[in-house]
C-alpha positions as MATLAB code, in Angstrom:
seq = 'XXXXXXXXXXXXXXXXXXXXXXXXXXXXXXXXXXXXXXXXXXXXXXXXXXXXXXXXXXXXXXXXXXXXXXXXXXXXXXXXXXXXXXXXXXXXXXXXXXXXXXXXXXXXXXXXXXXXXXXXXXXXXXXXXXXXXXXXXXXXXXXXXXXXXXXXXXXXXXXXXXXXXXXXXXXXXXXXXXXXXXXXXXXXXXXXXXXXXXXXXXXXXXXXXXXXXXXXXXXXXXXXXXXXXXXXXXXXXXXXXXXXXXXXXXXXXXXXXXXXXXXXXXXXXXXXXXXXXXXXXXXXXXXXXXXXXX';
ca = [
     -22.032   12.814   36.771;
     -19.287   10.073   36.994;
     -17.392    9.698   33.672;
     -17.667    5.413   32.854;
     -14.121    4.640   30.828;
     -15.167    2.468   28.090;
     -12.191    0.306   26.110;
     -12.715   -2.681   23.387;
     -12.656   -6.045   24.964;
      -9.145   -6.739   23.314;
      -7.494   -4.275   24.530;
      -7.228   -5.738   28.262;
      -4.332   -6.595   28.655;
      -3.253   -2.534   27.458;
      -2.294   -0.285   30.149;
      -5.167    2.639   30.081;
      -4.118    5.899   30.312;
      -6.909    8.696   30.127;
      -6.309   11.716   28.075;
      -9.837   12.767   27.430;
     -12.995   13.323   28.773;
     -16.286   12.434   27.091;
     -16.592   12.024   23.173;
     -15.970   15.407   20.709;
     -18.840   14.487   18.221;
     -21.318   13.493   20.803;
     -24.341   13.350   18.247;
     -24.297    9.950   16.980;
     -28.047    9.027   17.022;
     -27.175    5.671   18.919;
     -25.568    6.621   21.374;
     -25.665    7.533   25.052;
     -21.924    6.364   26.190;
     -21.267    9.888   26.994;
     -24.010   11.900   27.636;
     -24.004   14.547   29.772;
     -19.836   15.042   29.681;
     -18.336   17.664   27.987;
     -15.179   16.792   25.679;
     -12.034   18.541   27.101;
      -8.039   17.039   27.741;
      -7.287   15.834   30.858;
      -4.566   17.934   32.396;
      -0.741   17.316   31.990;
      -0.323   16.879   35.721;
      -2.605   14.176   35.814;
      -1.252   12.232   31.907;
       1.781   12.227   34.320;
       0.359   11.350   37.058;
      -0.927    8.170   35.523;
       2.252    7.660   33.443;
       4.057    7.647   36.787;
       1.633    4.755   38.201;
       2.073    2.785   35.111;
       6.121    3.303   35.344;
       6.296    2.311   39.303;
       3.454   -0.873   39.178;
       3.255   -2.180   35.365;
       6.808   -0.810   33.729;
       7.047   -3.842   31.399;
       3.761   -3.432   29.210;
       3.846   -3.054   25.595;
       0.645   -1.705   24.343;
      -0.965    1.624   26.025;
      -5.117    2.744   24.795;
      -5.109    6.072   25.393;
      -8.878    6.956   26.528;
     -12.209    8.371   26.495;
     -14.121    8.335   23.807;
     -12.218    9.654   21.011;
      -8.152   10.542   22.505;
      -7.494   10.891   18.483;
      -9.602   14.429   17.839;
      -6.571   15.845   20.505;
      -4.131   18.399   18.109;
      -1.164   16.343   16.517;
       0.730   19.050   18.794;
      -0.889   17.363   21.872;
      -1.098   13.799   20.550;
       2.728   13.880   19.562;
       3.563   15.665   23.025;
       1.146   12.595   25.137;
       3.217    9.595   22.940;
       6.344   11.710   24.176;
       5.881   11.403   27.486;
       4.483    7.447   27.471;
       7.845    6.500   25.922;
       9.762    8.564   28.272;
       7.604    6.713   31.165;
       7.238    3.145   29.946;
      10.009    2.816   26.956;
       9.059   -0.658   26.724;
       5.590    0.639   24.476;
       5.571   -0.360   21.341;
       2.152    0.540   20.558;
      -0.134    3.492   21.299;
      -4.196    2.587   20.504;
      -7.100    4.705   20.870;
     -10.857    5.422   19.878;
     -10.613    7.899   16.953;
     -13.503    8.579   14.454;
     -12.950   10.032   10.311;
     -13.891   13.045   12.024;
     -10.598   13.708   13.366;
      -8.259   12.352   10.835;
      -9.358   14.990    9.068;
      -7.869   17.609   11.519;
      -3.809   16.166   10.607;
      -1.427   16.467    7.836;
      -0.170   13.563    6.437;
       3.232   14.568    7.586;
       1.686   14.698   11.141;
       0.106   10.908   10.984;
       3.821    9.950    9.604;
       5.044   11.611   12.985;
       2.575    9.660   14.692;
       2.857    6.418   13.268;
       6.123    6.488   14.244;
       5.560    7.698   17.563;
       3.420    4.141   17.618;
       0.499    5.147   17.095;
      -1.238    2.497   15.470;
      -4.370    0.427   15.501;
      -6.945    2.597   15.986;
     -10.510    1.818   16.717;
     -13.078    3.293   14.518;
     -16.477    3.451   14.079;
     -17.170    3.203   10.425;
     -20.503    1.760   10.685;
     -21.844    1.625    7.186;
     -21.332    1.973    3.493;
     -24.694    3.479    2.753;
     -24.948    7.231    2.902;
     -28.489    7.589    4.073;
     -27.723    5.496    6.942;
     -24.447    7.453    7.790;
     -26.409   10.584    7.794;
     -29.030    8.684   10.340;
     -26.758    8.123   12.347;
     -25.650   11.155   12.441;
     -22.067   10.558   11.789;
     -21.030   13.601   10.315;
     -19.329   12.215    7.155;
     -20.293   10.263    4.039;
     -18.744    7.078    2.660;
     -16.309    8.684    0.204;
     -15.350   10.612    3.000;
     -14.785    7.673    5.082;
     -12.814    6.019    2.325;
     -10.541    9.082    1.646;
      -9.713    9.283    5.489;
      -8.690    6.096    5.797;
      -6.649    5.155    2.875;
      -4.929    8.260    4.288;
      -4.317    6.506    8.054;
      -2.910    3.415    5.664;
      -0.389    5.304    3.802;
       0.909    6.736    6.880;
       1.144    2.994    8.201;
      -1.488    3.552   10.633;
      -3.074    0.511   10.680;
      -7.608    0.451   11.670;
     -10.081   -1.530   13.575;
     -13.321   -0.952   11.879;
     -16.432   -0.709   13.824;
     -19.678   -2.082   11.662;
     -23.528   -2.464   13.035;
     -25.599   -4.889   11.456;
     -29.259   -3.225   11.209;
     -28.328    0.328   10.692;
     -29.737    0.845    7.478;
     -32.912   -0.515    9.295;
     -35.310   -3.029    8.113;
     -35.618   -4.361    4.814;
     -32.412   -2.937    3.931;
     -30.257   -5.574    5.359;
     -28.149   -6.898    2.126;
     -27.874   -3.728    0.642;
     -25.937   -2.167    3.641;
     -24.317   -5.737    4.163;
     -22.376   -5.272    0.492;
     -21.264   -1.113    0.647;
     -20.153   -1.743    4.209;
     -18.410   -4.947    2.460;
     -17.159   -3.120   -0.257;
     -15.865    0.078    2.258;
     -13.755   -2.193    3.955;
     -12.815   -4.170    1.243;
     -11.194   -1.293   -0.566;
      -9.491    0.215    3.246;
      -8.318   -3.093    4.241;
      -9.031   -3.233    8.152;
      -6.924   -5.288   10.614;
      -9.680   -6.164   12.912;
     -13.642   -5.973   12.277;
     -15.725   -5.439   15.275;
     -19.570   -6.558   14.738;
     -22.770   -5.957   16.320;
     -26.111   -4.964   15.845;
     -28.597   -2.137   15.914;
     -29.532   -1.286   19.442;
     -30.056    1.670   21.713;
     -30.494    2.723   25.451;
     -32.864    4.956   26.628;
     -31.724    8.475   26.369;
     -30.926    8.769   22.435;
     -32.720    9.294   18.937;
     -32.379    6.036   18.243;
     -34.173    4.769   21.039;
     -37.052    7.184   20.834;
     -37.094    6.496   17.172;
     -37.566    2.330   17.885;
     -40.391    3.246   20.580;
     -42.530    5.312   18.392;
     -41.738    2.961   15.344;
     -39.920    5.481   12.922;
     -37.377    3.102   13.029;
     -38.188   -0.774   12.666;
     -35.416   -2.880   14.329;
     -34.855   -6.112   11.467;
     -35.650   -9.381   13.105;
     -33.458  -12.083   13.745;
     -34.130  -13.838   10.100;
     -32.449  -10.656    8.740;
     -30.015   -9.913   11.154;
     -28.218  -13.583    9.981;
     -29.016  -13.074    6.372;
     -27.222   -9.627    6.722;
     -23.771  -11.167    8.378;
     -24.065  -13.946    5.609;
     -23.783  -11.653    2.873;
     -21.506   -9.129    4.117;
     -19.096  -12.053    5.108;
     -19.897  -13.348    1.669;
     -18.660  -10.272   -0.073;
     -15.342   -9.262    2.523;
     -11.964   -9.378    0.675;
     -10.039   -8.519    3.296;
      -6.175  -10.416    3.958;
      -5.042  -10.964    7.411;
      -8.255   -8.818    9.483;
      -9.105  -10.193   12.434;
     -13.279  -11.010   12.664;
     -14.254  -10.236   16.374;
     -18.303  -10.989   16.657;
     -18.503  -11.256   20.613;
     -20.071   -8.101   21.528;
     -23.545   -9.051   23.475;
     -25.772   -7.685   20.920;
     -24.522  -10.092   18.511;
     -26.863  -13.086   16.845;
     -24.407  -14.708   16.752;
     -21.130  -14.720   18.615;
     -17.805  -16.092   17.040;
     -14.384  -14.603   15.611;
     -11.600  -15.641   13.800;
      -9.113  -14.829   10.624;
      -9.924  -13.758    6.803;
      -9.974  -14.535    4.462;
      -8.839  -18.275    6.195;
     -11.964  -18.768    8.367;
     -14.494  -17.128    6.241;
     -15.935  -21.296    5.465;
     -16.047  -21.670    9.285;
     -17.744  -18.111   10.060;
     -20.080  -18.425    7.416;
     -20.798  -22.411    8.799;
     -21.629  -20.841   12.690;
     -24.030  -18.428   11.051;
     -25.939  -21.171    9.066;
     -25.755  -23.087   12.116;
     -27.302  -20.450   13.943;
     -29.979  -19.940   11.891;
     -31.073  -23.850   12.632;
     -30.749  -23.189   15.699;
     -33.143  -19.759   15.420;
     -35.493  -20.995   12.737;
     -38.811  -20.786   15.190;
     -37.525  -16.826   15.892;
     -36.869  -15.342   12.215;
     -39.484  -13.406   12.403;
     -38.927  -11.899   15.530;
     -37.630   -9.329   16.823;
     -35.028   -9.579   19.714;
     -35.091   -8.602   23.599;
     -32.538   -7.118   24.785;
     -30.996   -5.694   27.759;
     -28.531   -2.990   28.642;
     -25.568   -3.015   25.888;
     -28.072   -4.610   23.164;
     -27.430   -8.057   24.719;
     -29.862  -10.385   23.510;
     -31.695  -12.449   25.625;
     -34.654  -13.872   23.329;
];
């Protein structure tokens, strides 16, 4: 099977450099970006062999997102040895990015994310997903809330600095303001520079999906989808985060700065809901990547 490389949409203008293959947890219940690929490190030979593309065609860049699905579960050993040889490479980087989960903060010292941090590695991208524990342990996460808070007011101490990952829907339906105000209140108290958004949705080939066909899960509608980004906006307290709400599966698709735009996100949504009001009660179509399409 041919490995896909997956990166967030802002990171394209990064230079992507592959140290991984396939994802180390592998389980959550909504997912199928790596199915069927074992998790292993990608040989030296070929880091360098990459790292001497990058320093013959693209020498100037900045910013480097090391890949697949989760570089950051690599040993700090590894992970210190990889930033070693980028800056040796391209000494123009100033920052190293990745896919990491709370799983594998766990695995470092603090002194070893202090090494790190200022080996650049900063921003990661994590998928946090929810406040509530019961919809954590759905989704098969593999860690709890308190867990999640612990790991990452450790990454912020070391100066690591997080994107945090949320899904609107993943407590299910019904349940759509209480997981909008824990997930609120997780981030509130971590302090995230970015927030990435979007909604419940699954491809054919995980729990999830299976789950949604035989109805032990019940996707909210649209009506509730809305509500639950108006109250979790509502209840952020977050200074200088980024809001990025263009992923496909969205309701509705914006972005901007908080706490500064919070009056003009929370103006799209009610906007949107106009614009919905004959489809509240419905649930949405979708295609591949949750996009919505009515």
């Amino acid at each position: 099977m041919k490995e896909m490389i997956y990166r967030p949409p802002f990171e394209a203008e990064s230079f992507l450099l592959q140290v991984t293959h396939g994802c180390s947890h592998n389980k959550c219940c909504f997912c199928t970006m790596y199915k069927g690929v074992e998790f292993s490190l990608v040989s030296e030979e070929d880091v360098d062999a990459q790292l001497r593309y990058g320093k013959r065609y693209d020498p100037e860049r900045a910013r480097v997102f090391l890949e697949n699905g989760d570089p950051f579960a690599m040993s700090a050993e590894r992970l210190i040895a990889v930033c070693e040889k980028i800056h040796a490479y391209l000494p123009k980087v100033e920052t190293i990015a990745m896919y990491a989960s709370i799983n594998n903060i766990r695995n470092k010292s603090d002194e070893e994310l202090r090494q790190l941090r200022e080996l650049g590695v900063n921003e990661l991208n994590i998928g946090v997903e929810s406040g509530l524990n019961d919809t954590l342990d759905y989704l098969n996460k593999g860690y709890t809330s308190d867990e999640a808070l612990h790991q990452l007011l450790r990454l912020k101490e070391a100066g690591i600095e997080f994107g945090a990952n949320v899904i609107f829907g993943a407590a299910g339906k019904g349940r759509h303001k209480e997981n909008a105000v824990a997930t609120a209140q997780l981030l509130n108290k971590t302090q995230p520079y970015l927030i990435f958004t979007g909604t419940m949705h699954a491809d054919s080939g995980c729990v999830l999906y299976e789950d949604i066909q035989s109805g032990r899960f019940a996707e909210p509608t649209f009506g509730e989808y809305l509500e639950e980004e108006k109250v979790f906006i509502e209840n952020l307290e977050v200074d200088g985060c980024r809001y990025f709400a263009l992923h496909p599966s969205n309701v509705t698709r914006m972005q901007g700065f908080l706490p500064q735009d919070k009056d003009l996100l929370l103006g799209r949504n009610r906007w949107n809901r106009k614009a919905l009001e004959k489809m509240l009660d419905r649930v949405p179509i979708r295609m591949g990547e949750g996009a919505i399409i009515g």
